[in-house]
N, C-alpha and C positions, 0 to 999 in steps of 0.2 A: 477750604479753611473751615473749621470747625473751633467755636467758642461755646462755653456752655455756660457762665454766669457775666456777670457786668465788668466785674475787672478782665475777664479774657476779651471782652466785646470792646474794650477800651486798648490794651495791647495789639488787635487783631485790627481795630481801625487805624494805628499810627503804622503799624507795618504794612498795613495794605494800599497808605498814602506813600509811604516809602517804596514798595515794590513798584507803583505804579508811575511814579519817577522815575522810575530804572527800567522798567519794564512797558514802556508806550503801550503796546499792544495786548497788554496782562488779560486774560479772559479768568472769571472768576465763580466760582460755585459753592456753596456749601452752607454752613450754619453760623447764623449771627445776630446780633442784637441792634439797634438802631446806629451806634457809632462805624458798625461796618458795612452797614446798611444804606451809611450816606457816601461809603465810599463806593457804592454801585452794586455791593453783595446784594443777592435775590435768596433771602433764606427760605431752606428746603422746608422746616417750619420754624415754628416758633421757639425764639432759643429760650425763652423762661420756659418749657417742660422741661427742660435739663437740669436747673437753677432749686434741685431738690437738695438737700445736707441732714445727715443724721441716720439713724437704723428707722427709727419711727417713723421717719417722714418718709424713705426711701421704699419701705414694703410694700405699702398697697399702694406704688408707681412701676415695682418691681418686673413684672411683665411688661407694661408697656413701654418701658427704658428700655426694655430688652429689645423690643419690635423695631424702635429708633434707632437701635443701634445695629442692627441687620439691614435696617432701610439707607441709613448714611451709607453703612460699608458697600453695599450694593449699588448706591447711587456714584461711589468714589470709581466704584472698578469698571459701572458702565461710561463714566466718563474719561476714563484712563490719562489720566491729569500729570504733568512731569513732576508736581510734589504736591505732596497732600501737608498742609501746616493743621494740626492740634494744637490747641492753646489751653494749658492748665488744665482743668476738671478731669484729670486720669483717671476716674471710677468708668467716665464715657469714653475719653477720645480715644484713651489708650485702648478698650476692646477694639475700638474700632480699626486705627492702628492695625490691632494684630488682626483682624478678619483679614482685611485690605494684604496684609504680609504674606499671610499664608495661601493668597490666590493668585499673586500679583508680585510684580520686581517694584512697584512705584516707590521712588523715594519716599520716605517720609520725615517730616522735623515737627521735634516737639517746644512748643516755647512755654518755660519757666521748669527748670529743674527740678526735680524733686528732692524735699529737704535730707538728702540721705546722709549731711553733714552732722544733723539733727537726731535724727532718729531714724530707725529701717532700713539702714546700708542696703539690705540685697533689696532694695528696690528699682537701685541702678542695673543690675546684672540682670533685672527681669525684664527687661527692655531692649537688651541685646538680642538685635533679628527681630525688631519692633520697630526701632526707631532708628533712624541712619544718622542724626545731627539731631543735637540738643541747643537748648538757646536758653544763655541762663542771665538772670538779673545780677546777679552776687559774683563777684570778682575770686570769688576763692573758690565757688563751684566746679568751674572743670577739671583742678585733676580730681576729683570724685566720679563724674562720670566718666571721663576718658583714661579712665583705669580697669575701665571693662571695655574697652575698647570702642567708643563710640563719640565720634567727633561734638565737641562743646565749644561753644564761641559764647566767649561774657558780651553782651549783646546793649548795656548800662541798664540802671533801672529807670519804670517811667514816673516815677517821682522827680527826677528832677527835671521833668519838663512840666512838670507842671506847675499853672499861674501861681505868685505867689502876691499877697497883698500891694499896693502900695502906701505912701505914706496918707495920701489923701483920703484911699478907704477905708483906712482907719481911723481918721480924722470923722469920717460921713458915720461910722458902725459907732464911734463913742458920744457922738453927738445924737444920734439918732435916738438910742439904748442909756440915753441920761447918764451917764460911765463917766462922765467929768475927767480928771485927772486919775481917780482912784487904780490901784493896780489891780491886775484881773489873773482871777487861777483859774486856769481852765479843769474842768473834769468831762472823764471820758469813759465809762462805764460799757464802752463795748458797742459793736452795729446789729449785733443778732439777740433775739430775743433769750433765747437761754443764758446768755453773758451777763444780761441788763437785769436779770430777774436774781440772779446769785449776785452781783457784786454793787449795784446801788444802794442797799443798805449797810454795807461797809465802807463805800466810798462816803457816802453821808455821813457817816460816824465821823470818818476821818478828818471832813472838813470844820466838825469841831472846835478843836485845841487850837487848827490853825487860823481860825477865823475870829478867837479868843484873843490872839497874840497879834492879829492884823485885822481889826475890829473895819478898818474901810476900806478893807477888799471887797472885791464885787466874784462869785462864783458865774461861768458863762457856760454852759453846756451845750456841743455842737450834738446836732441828733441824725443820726444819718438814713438815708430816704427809706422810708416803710415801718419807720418803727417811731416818730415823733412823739406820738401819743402817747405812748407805753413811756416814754424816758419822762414825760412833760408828770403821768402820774408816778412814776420813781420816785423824781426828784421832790415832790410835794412836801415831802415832809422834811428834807434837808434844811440847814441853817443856811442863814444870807441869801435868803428868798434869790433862789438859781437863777438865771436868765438863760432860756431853751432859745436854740436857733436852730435854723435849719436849712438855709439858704448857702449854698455856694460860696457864692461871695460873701457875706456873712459868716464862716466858717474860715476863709481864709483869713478876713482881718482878726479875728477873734485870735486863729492861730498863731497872726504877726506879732499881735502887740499887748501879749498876755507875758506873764512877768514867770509863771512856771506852770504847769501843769500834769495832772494826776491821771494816769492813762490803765486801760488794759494792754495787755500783752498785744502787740501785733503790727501790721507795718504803719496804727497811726505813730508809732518810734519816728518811722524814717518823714515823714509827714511834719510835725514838728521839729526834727533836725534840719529839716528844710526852711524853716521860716523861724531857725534860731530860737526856739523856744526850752529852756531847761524841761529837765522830767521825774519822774518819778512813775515806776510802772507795778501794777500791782494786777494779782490774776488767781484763782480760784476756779476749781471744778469741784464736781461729784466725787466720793471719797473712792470708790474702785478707778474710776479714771484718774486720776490723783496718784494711785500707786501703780497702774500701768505706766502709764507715761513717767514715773520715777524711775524708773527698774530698765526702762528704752531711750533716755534722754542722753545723749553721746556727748551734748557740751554743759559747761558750767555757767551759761546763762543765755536765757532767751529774747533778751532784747536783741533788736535787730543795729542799731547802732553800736553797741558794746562788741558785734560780734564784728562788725567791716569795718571800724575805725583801730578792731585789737586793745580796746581798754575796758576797763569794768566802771565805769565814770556812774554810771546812769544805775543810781540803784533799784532795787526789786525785791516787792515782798510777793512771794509765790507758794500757794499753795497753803500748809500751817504756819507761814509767815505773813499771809495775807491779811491782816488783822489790824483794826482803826488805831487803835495806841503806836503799832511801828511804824503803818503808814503816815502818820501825822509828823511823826519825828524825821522822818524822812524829807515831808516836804517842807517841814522849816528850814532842815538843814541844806536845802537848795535852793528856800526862798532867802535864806542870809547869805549865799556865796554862790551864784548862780553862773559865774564864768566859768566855773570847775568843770563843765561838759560843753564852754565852745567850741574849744581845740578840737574835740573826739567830732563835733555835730559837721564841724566842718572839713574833716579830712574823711565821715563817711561821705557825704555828699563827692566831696572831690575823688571818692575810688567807687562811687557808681553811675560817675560821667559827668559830671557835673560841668558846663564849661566846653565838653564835647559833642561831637554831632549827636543829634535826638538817637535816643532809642530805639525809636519805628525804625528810622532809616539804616542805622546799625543793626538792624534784625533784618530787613529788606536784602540787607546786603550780604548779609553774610548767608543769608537764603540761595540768593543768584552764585554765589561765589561756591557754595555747595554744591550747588547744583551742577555749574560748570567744571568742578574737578572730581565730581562722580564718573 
C-alpha cells in the first residue's frame, strides 16, 4: 500500500480496516501515515516526504522523490505482494505502478480516479498496462475509465462516513463561543497557503454588504491543520471580528448549525452537503493558470455537488467572476431562500453511499473480488 499525503492516509486506513475483516490473515507492507499505521502498516518511511504539491516546491525534492520511488518500486517486487494498492498522489504512486509493471505481473489498484471527466481525458489511457482496477469515489466515473479498458468499481465516497455534529455539540460550540441564538456564515478561504493568500481579501470584501444586511450574524472561520496562523492573520482585517477555529470537533458543529456559507472550490462542497449546510463557492488563481485550465475544463461547473446531484443549485463565482460585489449577492440570495440546494445536498450524499456499507469496506471488497476473478 502506498499513500502519499493525509486524505490517501485516511482512505488507506478505512480500507485497510476493511481488507483486514475480509482478509484475517492480510500481511501488509508499504507507505503510510499514522491512520494506516494504526491499522498495523510499518512505513517503509516517512510518508510526509511525499506530501510536496507545486513546481516550486517539487524541484529541489526532485531527485530524491525520484530515489523513493526506485526504493518503493524495488521494495514492491522484492516483496512480490498479490496486489499492490496506490492511493491518489499519481505524480508518486503511479511511476511506481509503472516500475512495478514493467518487471512484474503483480496486480495492481489504484484508488481515487483521476479527474479525466474534468479535465485531461488521455489520462485514463495512460494507465492502461499500469493499472489492472481503479477504485473511484464518484458514481459517474467508471464508464470514463473502463472505456480504456480497465476495470472501475464506484467504491462511495469517504465523506459520508464521516462524524457529523450532533445537536448537543452544537448546543457546547455556541455556548462556548458566546453565538447566542445569532446566525452563523461560515467562510472558507481554502486549506493551502497559496488559496488563503489570493482569495481572503476577497472573501473579506464580500462579507460586507452581507453583514450590512444581517448586522447579527456572527462570521466562524474553520482553519484546517498547519495553516491556523496564516488564516487567524487573513482574516484580521475582515468585518464581524471572525471567530477562527480549528478543532475537529469544532469544525463539525460550526459546519452543522451555520445558516450558509462561503467556500473555495473543493471537496469542502461535499463536506458541507453533508451536514446540510447551503453554499455559495467562489475560486481564483493566477491569470496564465486561469487560462489554461479555461481552455481544458470539459464541464460547466466545478462544484462537486452540482456535478453528483446533476443540478447547477449551488452557485459559483470563478475566476473573472470571482469578485466581492457578485459574491455577496450571491450569498444573500442563499441566505433568503436556503432550501433551494436541500434537495441537490441530499441526493449527492444518497449517490455517494450514503446510507450504505462504509467505503473502506467497499473498497476492501471490491479489492478481494478483483483479485479473485484475475
Amino acid at each position: 500500500m502506498i499513500a502519499g499525503e493525509a486524505s490517501g492516509d485516511k482512505l488507506g486506513g478505512a480500507a485497510l480496516a476493511g481488507l483486514k475483516s475480509l482478509v484475517p490473515d492480510l500481511e501488509i507492507y508499504g507507505v503510510g501515515g499514522p491512520l494506516m499505521q494504526a491499522q498495523g502498516l510499518e512505513s517503509l518511511f516517512p510518508m510526509d516526504e511525499l506530501s510536496v504539491m507545486g513546481i516550486a516546491e517539487v524541484l529541489p525534492k526532485y531527485r530524491h522523490l525520484k530515489r523513493r520511488i526506485a526504493q518503493t518500486a524495488e521494495a514492491v517486487l522484492d516483496l512480490k505482494p498479490d496486489v499492490l494498492l496506490t492511493i491518489d498522489s499519481p505524480d508518486f504512486c503511479l511511476r511506481v505502478a509503472r516500475r512495478v509493471k514493467a518487471a512484474s505481473a503483480i496486480r495492481t489498484v489504484h484508488y481515487v480516479a483521476p479527474t479525466v471527466w474534468a479535465w485531461r481525458p488521455g489520462r485514463a489511457r495512460k494507465m492502461v498496462g499500469v493499472v489492472d482496477q481503479v477504485l473511484a469515489l464518484f458514481p459517474f466515473e467508471p464508464p470514463y475509465i473502463e472505456a480504456v479498458g480497465i476495470r472501475c468499481d464506484f467504491v462511495g465516497h469517504p465523506v459520508v462516513a464521516e462524524p457529523v455534529a450532533t445537536e448537543a455539540e452544537v448546543t457546547a460550540f455556541r455556548a462556548q463561543h458566546s453565538l447566542g441564538e445569532a446566525p452563523v456564515l461560515l467562510a472558507l478561504p481554502g486549506s493551502r497557503r497559496g488559496e488563503i493568500g489570493r482569495l481572503a481579501g476577497t472573501f473579506g470584501a464580500a462579507l460586507g454588504p452581507v453583514l450590512a444586511a444581517h448586522p447579527d450574524m456572527r462570521v466562524v472561520v474553520p482553519a484546517a491543520p498547519g495553516v491556523t496562523d496564516l488564516v487567524r492573520d487573513a482574516v484580521r482585517a475582515w468585518p464581524g471580528a471572525p471567530l477562527v477555529v480549528d478543532s475537529a470537533a469544532e469544525k463539525r458543529a460550526a459546519f452543522k448549525k451555520a445558516n450558509a456559507a462561503l467556500a473555495a472550490s473543493g471537496t469542502v462542497s461535499l463536506e458541507l452537503a453533508a451536514s446540510g449546510t447551503p453554499m455559495v463557492i467562489a475560486y481564483d488563481m493566477n491569470w496564465l493558470s486561469r487560462q489554461i485550465i479555461k481552455r481544458m475544463l470539459k464541464v460547466d461547473t466545478v462544484t462537486l455537488v452540482n456535478l453528483v446531484s446533476d443540478t447547477r443549485v449551488v452557485p459559483e463565482f470563478l475566476g473573472e467572476a470571482c469578485r466581492p460585489d457578485a459574491i455577496a449577492g450571491g450569498l444573500l440570495d442563499v441566505i433568503a431562500a436556503p432550501d433551494a440546494q436541500l434537495d441537490a445536498m441530499s441526493v449527492t450524499m444518497q449517490r455517494l453511499g450514503q446510507g450504505a456499507e462504509a467505503p473502506g469496506l467497499r473498497a476492501a471488497r471490491a479489492i478481494v473480488e478483483g483479485q479473485n476473478s484475475s
